[in-house]
ZALUMLUM-781596 format. One record per residue: x, y, z of N, C-alpha, C in turn. Coordinates in steps of 0.02 Angstrom, whole numbers, plus 50000, padded with zeros to 5 digits. Example, Ala and Ser with C-alpha at 12.3 -4.5 7.8 and 13.67 -1.06 7.14 Angstrom:
<pts>
506604971650390506154977550390506604983550390
506424988850354506844994750357506455000250394
</pts>
This chain:
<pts>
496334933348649496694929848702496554933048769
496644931448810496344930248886497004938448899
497584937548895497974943048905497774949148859
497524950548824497164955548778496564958948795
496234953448813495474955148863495894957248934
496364955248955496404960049032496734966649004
497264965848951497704973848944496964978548938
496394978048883495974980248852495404983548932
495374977548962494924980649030495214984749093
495874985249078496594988849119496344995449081
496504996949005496565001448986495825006948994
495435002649005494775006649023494455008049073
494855004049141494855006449200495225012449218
495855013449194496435020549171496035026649149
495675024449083495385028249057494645030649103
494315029149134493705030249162494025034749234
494625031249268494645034449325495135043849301
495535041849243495615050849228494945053349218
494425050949183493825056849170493545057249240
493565053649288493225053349351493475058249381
494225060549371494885064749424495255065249407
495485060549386496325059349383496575063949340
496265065049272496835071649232496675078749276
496465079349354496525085549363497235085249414
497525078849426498095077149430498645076849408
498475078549343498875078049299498955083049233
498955089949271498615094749234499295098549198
499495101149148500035104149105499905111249104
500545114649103500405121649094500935123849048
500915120048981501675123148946501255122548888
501455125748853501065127448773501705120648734
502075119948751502725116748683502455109048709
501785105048686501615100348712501905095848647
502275098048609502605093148557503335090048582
503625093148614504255091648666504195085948696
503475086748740503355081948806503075074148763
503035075848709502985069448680501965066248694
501535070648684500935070048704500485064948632
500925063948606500495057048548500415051848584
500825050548642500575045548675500345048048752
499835044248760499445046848809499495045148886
499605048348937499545046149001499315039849009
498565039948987498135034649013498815026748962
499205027248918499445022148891499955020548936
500405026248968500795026049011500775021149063
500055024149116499915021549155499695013549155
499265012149102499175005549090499915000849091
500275002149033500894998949023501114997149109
501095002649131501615001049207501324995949245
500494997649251500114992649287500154986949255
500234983949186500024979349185500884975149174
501284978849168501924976049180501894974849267
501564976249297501774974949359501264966449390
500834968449360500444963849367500624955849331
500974959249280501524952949265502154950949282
501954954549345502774951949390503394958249361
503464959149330504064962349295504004971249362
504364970149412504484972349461504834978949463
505214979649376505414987649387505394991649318
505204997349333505094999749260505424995949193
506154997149220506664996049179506284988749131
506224984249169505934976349158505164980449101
504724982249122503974985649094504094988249068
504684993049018504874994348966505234990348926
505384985148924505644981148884505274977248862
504894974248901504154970948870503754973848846
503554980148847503184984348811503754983848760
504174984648728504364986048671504484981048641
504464975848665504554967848615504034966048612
503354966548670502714965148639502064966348625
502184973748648501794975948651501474983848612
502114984248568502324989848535501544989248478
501234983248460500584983748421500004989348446
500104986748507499534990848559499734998948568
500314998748567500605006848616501335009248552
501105010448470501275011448407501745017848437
501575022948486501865029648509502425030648570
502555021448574502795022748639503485026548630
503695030748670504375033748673504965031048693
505645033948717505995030048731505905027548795
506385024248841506375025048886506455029548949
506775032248934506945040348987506175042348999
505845045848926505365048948908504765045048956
504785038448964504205035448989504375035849067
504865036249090504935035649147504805042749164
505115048549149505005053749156504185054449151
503975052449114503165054049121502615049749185
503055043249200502775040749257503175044449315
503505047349324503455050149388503335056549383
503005061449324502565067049323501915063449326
501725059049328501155055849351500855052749406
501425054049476501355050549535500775052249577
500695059649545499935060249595499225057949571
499105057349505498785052649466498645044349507
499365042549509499295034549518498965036949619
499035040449639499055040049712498155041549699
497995045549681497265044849669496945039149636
497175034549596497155030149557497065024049616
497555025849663497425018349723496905022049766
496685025649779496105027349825495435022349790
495505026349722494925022149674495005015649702
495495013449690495785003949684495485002849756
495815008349790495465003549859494815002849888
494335009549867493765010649871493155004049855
493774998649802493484994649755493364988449819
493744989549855493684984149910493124983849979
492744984149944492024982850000491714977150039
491804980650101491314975050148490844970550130
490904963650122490254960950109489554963350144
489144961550121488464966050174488384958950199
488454952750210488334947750263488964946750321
489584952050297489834951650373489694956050419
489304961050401488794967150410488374963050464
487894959350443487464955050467487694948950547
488234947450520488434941750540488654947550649
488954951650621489394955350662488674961950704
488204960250649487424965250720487574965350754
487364958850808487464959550892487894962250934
488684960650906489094967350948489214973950929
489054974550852489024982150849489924983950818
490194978050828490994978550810491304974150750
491424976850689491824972250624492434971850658
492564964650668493404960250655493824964350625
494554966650643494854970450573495644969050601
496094970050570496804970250586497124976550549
497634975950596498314983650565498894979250585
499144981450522500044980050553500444983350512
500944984050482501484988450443502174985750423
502294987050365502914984550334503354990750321
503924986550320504354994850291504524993650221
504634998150186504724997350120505505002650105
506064996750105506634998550116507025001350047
507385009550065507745013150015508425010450024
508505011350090509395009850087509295003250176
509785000350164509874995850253510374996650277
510594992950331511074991850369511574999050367
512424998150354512615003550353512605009250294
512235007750257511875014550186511305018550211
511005014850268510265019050301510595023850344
511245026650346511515032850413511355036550361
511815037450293512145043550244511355041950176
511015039150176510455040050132510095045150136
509955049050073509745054050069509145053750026
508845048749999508375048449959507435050049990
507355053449949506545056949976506505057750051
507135065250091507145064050163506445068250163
506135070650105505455074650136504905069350174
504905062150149504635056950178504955050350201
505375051450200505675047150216506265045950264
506525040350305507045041950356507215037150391
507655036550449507935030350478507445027850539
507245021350527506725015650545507205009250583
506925007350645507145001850645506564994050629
506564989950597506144983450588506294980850638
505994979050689506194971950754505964965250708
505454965250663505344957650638505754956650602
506194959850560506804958950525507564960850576
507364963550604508204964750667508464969850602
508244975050581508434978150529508434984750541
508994988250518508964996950522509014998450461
508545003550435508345005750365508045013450348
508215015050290508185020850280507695019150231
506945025450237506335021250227505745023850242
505095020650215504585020150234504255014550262
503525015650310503175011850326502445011450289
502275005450267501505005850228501245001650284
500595004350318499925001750359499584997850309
499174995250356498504992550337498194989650362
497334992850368497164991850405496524986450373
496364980550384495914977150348495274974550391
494754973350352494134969750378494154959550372
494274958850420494344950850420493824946950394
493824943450348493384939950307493694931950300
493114929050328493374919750339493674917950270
494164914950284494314909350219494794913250175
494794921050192495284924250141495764928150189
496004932650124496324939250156495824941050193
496104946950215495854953650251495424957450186
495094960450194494944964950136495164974550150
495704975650123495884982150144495594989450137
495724993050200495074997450174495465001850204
496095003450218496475009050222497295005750231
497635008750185498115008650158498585014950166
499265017650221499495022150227500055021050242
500525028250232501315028850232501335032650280
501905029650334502265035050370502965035050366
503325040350400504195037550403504435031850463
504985028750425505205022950445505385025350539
505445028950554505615031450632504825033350672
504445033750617503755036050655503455029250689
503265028850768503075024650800502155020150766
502175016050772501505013750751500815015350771
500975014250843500485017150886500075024750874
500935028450848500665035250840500135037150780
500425031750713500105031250657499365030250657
499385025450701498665020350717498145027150745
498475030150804498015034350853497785040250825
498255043350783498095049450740497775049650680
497885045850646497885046150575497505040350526
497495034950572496995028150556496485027950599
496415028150650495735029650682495245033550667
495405038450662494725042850644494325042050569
494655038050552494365036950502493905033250477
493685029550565493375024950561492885023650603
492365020750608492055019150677491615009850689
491715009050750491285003150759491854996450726
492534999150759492804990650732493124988750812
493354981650778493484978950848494534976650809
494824979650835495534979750790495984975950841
496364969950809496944964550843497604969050807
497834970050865498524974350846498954970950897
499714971850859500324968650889500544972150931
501264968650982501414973551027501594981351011
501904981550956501924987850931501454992650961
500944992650942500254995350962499914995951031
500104990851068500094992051122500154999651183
499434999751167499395007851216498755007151261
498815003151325498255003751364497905010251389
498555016651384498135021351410497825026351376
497685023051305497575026951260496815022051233
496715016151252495995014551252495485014851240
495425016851314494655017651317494555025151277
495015030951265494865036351236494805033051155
495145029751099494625027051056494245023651057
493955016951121493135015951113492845022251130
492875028051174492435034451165492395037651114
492755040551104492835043151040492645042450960
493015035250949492715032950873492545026050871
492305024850955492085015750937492325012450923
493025011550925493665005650904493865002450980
493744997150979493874993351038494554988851019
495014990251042495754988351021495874979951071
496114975851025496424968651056497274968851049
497604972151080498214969351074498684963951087
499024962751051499404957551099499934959051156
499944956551206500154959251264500844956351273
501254961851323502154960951298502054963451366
502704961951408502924960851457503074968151489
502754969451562502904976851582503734975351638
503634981251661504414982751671504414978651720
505034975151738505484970251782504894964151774
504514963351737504144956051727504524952351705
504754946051714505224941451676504664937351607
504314935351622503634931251565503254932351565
502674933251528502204931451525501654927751557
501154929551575500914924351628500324920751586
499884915751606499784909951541499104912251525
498944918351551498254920951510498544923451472
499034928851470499354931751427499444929251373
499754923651380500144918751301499574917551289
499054914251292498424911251285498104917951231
498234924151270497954930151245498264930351168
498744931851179499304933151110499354926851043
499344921251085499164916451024498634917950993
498004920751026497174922350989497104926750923
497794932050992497714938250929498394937650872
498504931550894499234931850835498704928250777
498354920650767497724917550751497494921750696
497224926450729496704932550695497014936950645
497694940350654498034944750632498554941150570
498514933450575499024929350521498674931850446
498164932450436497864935250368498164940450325
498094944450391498694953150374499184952050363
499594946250395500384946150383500394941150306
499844937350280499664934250225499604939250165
499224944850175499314951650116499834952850110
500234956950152500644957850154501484954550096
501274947250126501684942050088501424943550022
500954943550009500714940149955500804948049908
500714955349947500894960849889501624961649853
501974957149912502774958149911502934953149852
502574948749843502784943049779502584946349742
501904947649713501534948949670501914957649655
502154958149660502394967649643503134968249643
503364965349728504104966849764504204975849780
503584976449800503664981549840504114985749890
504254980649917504514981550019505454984149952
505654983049925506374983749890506254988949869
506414994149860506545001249821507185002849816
507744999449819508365001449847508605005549745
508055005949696508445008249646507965015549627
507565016749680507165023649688507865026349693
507715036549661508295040149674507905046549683
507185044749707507045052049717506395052549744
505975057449757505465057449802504815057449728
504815057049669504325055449634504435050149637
505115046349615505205040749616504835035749657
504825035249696504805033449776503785032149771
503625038049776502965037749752502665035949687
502955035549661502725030549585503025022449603
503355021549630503525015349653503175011349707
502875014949757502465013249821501615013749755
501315019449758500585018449730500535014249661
501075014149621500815011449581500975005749583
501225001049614501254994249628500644994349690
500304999049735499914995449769499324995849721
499015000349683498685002049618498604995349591
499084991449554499074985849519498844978949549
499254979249620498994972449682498244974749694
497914981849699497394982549714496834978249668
496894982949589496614980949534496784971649536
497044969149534497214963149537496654958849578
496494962249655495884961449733495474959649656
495444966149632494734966549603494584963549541
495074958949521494614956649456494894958449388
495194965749382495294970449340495904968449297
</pts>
């Protein structure tokens, strides 16, 4: 059956990327490996989660229950529940290497390569979601993963949240998504701009990037076209005592709103397919990270075919 052939090509993508890295992620230092319950194997772990996620079933809790009504043929060792959860979040740095792979998987066509010669600049977009622990009045007294996490305000939601932000930064490709080629977390209070200028830029060179007002930093420019060849399009927002917009402006912002609807289309579309952006039943900073990579892990593998 068609669901057998994907668990089966899941399980050997798991399996290929630990011999590649991943079990040095996942490395043990206790001799009593009969305790930890090791008859069943990481790589089964990890599959189960991905492919419960990929079937919608949005929280462990849900991907252990289906594993045990149908899947118990395949995974004869599975443990209880505690035991599996406990082993997916001793596995969070695993899955976080696991989405590098996933994303690595997402390559430039070589004819938008072509298409894009003459200026020397690939099309690309950034924008950012928050991926909410606690909201409104639970985001003051939330204490969950404050090593990464913290109080954010959303303006596209009118929302205050206790939280993270996931980037992304994509290569624009007609007719589809974006194709993503960097994927990052900051805290929910960390400015975008700052994210963008430090920490997503250099990582890159020769794009031409439509960013929202958020992003908006004229005097910060022309130092990334010097620097790393990113020629920034923002959309433009009103300076001090301006009352509107003036009609190049709007003209401007509709172009780059146009261009950038793709990104806000991923986006949508990771939040169905996973329900990411909700964490409100994370209780801890593995948690948190087994909840963010391994749902982007699964939407990734998903890009790809897998």
């Amino acid at each position: 059956m068609d669901w057998e052939i994907e668990l089966i090509r899941l399980f050997y993508w798991v399996s290929d990327a630990f011999e590649g890295g991943g079990h040095l992620y996942a490395q043990r230092f206790n001799k009593n490996n009969s305790s930890m319950g090791l008859d069943f194997l990481d790589e089964e772990a990890l599959t189960i989660y991905y492919y419960g996620i990929k079937s919608r079933h949005t929280t462990v809790k849900d991907t252990y229950t289906y594993a045990r009504k149908h899947l118990l043929g395949w995974f004869p060792n599975l443990p209880s529940y505690t035991k599996f959860n406990e082993r997916l979040n001793f596995l969070n740095p695993a899955m976080a290497y696991m989405a590098q792979l996933a994303l690595k998987g997402n390559r430039v066509p070589i004819w938008l390569h072509e298409v894009h010669a003459g200026s020397g600049f690939l099309d690309a977009v950034l924008d950012s979601m928050p991926i909410i622990l606690a909201k409104g009045g639970r985001s003051d007294s939330a204490k969950v993963a404050r090593e990464v996490a913290d109080k954010g305000y959303c303006s596209t939601k009118k929302l205050w949240y206790h939280g993270v932000k996931l980037h992304q930064l994509g290569i624009c490709v007609p007719s589809r998504m974006p194709d993503p080629q960097c994927l990052m977390l900051s805290a929910a209070s960390e400015h975008d701009n700052t994210a963008f200028k430090e920490q997503i830029a250099p990582k890159f060179r020769g794009l031409r990037v439509f960013l929202d007002k958020a992003y908006h930093d004229e005097a910060a420019a022309p130092m990334l076209l010097e620097k790393f060849g990113i020629l920034t399009e923002p959309a433009h927002k009103r300076k001090k005592n301006q009352k509107e917009l003036h009609y190049d402006q709007k003209l401007r912002n509709t172009e780059v709103s146009r261009v950038r609807q793709p990104c806000e289309s991923f986006f949508n579309w990771i939040i169905e397919k996973t329900g990411i952006q909700v964490a409100s039943k994370v209780r801890s900073l593995k948690g948190l990270m087994k909840h963010v990579f391994g749902k982007l892990t699964a939407a990734l593998l998903a890009l790809n075919g897998i």
